[in-house]
One Martini backbone bead per residue (centre of mass of N, CA, C, O) as a GRO file, in nm:
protein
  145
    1UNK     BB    1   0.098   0.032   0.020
    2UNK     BB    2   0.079   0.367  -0.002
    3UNK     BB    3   0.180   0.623   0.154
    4UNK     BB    4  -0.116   0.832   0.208
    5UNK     BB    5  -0.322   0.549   0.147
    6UNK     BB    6  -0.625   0.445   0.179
    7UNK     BB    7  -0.848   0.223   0.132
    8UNK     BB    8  -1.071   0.409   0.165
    9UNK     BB    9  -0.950   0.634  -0.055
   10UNK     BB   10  -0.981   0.408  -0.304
   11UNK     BB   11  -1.308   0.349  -0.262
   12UNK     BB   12  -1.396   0.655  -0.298
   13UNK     BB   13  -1.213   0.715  -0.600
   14UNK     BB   14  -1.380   0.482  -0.744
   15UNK     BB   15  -1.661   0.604  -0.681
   16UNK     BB   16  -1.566   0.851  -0.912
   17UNK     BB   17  -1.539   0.767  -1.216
   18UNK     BB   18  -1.774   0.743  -1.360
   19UNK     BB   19  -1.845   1.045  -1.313
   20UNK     BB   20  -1.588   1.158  -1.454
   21UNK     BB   21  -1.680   1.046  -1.717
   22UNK     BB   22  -1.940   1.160  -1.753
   23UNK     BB   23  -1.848   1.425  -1.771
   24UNK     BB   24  -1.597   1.395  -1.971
   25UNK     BB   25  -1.811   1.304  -2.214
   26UNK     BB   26  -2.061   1.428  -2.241
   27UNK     BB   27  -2.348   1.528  -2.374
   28UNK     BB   28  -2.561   1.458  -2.661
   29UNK     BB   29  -2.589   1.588  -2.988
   30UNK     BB   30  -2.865   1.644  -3.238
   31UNK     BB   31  -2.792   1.665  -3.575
   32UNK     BB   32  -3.001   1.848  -3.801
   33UNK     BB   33  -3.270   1.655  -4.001
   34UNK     BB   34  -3.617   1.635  -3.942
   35UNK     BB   35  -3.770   1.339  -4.074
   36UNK     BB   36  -3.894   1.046  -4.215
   37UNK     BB   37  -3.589   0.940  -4.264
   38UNK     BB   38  -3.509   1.028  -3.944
   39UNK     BB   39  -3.695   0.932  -3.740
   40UNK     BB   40  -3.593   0.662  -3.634
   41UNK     BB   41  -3.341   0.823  -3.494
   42UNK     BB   42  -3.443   1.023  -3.306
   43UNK     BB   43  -3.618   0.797  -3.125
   44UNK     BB   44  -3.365   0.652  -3.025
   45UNK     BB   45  -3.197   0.871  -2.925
   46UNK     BB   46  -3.415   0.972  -2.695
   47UNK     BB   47  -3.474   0.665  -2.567
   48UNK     BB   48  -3.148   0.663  -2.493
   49UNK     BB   49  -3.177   0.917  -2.284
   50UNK     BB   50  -3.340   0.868  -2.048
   51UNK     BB   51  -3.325   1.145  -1.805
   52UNK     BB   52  -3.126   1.282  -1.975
   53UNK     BB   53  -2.924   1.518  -2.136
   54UNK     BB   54  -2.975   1.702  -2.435
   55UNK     BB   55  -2.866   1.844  -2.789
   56UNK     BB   56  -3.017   2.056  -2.992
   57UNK     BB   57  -2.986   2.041  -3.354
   58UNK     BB   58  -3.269   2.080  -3.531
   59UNK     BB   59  -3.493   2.034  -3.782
   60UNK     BB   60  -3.835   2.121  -3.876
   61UNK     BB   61  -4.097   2.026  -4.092
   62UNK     BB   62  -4.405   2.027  -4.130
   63UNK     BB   63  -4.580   1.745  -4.078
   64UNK     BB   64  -4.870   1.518  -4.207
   65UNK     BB   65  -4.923   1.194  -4.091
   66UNK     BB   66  -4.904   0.829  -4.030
   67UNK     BB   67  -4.567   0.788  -3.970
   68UNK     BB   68  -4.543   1.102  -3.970
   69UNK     BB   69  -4.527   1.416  -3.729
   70UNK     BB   70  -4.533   1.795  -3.741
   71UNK     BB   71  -4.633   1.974  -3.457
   72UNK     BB   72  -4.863   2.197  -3.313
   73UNK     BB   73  -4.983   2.256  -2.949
   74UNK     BB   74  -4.991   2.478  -2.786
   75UNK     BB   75  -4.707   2.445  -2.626
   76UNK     BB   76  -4.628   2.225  -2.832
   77UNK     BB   77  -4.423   1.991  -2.959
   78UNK     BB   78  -4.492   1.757  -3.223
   79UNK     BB   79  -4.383   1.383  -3.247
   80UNK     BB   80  -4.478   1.150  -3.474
   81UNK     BB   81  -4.375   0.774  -3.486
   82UNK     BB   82  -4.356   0.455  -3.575
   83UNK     BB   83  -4.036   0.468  -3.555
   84UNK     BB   84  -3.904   0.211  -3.359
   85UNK     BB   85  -4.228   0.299  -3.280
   86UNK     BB   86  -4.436   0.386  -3.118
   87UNK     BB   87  -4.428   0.772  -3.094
   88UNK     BB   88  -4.372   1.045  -2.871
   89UNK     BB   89  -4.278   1.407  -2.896
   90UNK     BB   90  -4.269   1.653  -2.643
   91UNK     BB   91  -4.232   1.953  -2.640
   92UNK     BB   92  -4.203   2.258  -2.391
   93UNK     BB   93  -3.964   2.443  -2.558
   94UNK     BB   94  -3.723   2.595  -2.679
   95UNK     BB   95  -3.894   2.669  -2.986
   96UNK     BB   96  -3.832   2.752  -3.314
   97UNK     BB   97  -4.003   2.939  -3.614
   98UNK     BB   98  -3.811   2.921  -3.921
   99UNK     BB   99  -3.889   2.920  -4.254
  100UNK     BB  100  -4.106   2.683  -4.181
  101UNK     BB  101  -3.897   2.560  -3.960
  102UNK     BB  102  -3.858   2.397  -3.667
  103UNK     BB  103  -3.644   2.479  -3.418
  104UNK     BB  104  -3.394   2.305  -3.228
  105UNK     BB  105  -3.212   2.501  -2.967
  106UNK     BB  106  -3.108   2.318  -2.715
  107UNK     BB  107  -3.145   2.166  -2.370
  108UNK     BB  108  -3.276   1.850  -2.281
  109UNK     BB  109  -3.484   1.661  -2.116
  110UNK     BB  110  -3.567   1.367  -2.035
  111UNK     BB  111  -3.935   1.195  -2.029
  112UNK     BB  112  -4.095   0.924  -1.920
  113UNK     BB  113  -4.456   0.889  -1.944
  114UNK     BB  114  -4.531   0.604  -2.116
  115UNK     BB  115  -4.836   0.487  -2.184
  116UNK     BB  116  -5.063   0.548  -2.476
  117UNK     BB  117  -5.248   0.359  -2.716
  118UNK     BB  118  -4.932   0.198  -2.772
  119UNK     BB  119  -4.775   0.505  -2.685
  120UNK     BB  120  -4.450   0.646  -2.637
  121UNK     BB  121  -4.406   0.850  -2.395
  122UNK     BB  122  -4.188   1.180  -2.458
  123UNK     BB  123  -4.038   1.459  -2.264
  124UNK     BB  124  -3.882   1.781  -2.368
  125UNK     BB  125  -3.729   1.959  -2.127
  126UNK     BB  126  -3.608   2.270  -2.051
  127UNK     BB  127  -3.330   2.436  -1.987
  128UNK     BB  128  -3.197   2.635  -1.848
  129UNK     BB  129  -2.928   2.871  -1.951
  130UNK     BB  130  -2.723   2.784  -1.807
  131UNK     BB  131  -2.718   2.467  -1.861
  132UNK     BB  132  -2.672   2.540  -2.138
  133UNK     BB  133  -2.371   2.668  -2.090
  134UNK     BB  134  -2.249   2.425  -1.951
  135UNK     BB  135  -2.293   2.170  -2.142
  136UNK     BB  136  -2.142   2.292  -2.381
  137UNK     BB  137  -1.857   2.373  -2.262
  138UNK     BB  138  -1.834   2.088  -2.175
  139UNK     BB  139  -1.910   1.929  -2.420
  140UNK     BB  140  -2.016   1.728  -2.690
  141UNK     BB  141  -2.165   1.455  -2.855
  142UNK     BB  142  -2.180   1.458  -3.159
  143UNK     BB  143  -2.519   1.347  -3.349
  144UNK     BB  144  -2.640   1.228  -3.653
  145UNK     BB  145  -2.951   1.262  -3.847
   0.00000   0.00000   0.00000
């Protein structure tokens, strides 16, 4: 044993390398444009991300459909997909609708509300302005949508 380490501060300082890791990893950010052809990565994801921050640069424009849809219902905006499974994804804030279309550049936790009827549903709440200059500035590992 190394003079000047305790056993509890070896199993201590294991104890944080998880979390430094996960520090130094920094949130994922999806960038790109969300489309039908791009709906089910955007779904995975989403739902690989749950109870995590993640970092949007994303652009869709509005569509109606049954495979696939991006709509407003104020205060949400709502994106309906078929793939990679039934699912909604409601954004509860901080985008914006710019040349025809919404604009999603912000940090949002993710969040599993559950199923309703066969499909299941994530809400993407927005973090304060401080957080998102937090995760930034931390770094993230961008990922093409």
């Amino acid at each position: 044993m190394v003079r000047g380490v305790t056993r509890r501060g070896v199993v201590c300082g294991l104890g944080l390398l998880p979390m430094a890791a996960m520090a130094q990893a920094g949130a994922q950010e999806l960038q790109g444009a969300l489309t039908a052809r791009s709906a089910a990565a955007f779904g995975r994801f989403v739902s690989g991300n749950e109870g995590k921050l993640v970092s949007l640069k994303v652009t869709a424009a509005p569509v109606e459909g049954r495979a696939f849809s991006v709509s407003l219902e104020a205060p949400l905006l709502l994106v309906n997909m078929d793939q990679p499974e039934k699912m909604q994804v409601s954004l509860t804030g901080n985008y914006t609708l710019r040349d025809g279309a919404f604009v999603m550049d912000w940090v949002y936790r993710v969040k599993a509300e559950g199923m309703q009827q066969g499909i299941t549903i994530f809400v993407l709440h927005p973090v304060d302005g401080g957080e998102v200059r937090r995760v930034r500035d931390a770094g993230v590992r961008r990922v093409a949508l």
